[in-house]
N, C-alpha and C positions, 0 to 999 in steps of 0.2 A: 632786390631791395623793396620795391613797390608791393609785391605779394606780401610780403614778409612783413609788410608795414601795416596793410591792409589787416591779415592776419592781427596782427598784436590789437592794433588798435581799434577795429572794427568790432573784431569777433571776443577776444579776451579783454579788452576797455581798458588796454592800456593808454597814453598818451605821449604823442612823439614830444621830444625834445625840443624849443624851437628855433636850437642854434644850428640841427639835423643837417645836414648833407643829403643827397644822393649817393655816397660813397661811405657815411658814416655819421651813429645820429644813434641816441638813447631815448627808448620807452620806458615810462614810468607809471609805477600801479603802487597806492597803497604802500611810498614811501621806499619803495623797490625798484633799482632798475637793471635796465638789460642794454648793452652796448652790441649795437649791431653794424656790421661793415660788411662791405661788397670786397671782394676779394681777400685774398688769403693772409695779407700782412705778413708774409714769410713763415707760416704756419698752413699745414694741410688738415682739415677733417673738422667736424663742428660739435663744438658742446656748450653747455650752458648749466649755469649756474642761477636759481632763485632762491634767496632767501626769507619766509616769511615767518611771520611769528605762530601761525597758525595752517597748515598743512591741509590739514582739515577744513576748514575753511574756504582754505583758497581750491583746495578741489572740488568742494561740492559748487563755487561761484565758476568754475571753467567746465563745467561735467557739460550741461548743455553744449556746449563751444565743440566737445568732444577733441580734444584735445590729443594728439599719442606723443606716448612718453616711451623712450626707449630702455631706461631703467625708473619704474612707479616710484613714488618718494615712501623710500623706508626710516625706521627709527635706526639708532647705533647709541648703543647705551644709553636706550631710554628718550633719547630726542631724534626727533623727525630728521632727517635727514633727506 
């Protein structure tokens, strides 16, 4: 959780929650956030979900951070996905 915090908020300028946990606790960027927990909550394997209004944008502001994405964000009928 600690890497992972340092990560978001360090490196991508997100900012923790500040009712956060050690075990569970949402970053927020620009209106957006990300719900992160320490163990599996009865689910295996990890994925994540961001939604922003501009794609583009928010990639060229993480590019530096170099970020890896295990699927790049593509369009699907014309919006970014």
């Amino acid at each position: 959780m600690l890497a992972s915090l340092r990560y978001y908020v360090e490196v991508l300028g997100f900012q923790n929650a500040d009712w956060g946990t050690d075990d569970f606790t949402s970053v927020n960027r620009d209106g957006a956030g990300i719900y992160l927990c320490r163990g599996g909550q009865g689910q295996s394997g990890t994925w994540v979900w961001i939604g922003v209004e501009d794609v583009e944008l928010f990639m060229r502001s993480t590019r530096t951070a170099a970020p890896r994405f295990a699927i790049p964000p593509r369009t699907i009928r014309g919006r970014w996905r």
